[in-house]
Each structure stands twice: as structure tokens, then as C-alpha cells.
C-alpha atoms as one frame of an Amber mdcrd trajectory, in Angstrom:
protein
   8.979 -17.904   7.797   5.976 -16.628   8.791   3.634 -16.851   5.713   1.933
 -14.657   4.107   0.449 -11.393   5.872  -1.769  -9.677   3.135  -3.554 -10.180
   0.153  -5.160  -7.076  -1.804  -5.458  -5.118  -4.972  -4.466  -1.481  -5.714
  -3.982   1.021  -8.603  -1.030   2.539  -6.582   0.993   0.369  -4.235   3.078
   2.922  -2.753  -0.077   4.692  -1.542  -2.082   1.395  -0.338   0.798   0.588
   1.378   1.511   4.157   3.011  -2.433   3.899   4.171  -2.043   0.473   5.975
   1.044   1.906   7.583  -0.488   5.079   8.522  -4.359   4.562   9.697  -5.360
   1.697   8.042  -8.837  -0.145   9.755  -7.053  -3.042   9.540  -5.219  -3.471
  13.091  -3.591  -6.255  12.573  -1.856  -5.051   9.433  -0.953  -1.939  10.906
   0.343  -3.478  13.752   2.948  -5.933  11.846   4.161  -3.296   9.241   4.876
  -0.812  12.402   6.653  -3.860  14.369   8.152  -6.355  12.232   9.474  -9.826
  13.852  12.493 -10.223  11.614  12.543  -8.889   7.749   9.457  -8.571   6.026
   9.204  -9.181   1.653   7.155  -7.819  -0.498   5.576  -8.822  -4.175   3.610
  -7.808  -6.569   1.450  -9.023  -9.837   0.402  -7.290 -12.313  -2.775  -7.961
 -13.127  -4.960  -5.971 -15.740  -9.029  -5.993 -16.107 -11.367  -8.958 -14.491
  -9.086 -11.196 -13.445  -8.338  -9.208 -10.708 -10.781  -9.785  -7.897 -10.699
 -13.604  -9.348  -6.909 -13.674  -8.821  -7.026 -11.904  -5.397  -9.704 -14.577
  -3.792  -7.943 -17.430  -4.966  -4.630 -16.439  -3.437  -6.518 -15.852  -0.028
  -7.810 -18.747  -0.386  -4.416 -20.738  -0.864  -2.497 -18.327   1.286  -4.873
 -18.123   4.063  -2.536 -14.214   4.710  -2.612 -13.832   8.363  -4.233 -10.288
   8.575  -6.425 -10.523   5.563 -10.185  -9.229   7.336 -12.135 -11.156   4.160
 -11.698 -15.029   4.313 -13.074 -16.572   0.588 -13.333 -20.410   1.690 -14.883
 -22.886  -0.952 -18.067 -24.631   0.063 -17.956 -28.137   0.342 -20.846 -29.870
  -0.998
């Protein structure tokens, strides 16, 4: 298993996930939906109103997704 590969937040997944196929910026995303190295899951939360954005940082920051662009790290005092 490879780990996680992206972390992000959409009102429509089918359409997030047809633009990160298609011409997403992200290159690295792109690149490992077009040419999988074995089989490749997806899932899903729901998630209504501000816990959202909350939710999404701290799952990048305890999945550390492998073609996630934004890194949220804690500071360390």
C-alpha cells in the first residue's frame, strides 16, 4: 500500500475528480490517476458547514497524501 495520494474538498466529486484527471495543475495527481501502479481506492466524508477546511488540514496533516501541493504542518514551540 502506497498511502494516501490526495486530500481535498468538493461540492461535486465526480466533477473534481474528472478535472484532476483531465487538466488538473496538479501534475503529480494527474499523473497517478492516468497511470496507476496497482488498484487505486477511493473515499469520501461527508462533511457539512465549517468543519470542512478544519477536517481537510488535519487529515493532511496525519496523512501526509503524496500529491497534496498544500502541506499544513503544526509549529513546534
Amino acid at each position: 500500500m502506497r498511502g494516501c495520494l490526495y486530500i481535498g474538498r468538493s461540492d461535486c466529486i465526480i466533477e473534481r475528480f474528472n478535472t484532476h484527471y483531465e487538466y488538473s495543475h496538479n501534475r503529480h495527481l494527474r499523473r497517478a490517476l492516468r497511470n496507476p501502479v496497482g488498484v487505486i481506492q477511493f473515499s469520501w466524508l461527508l462533511a457539512e458547514g465549517q468543519p470542512q477546511k478544519h477536517l481537510e488540514q488535519q487529515l493532511i496533516r496525519s496523512l501526509h497524501p503524496l500529491c497534496n501541493d498544500i502541506r499544513y504542518v503544526t509549529k513546534e514551540a
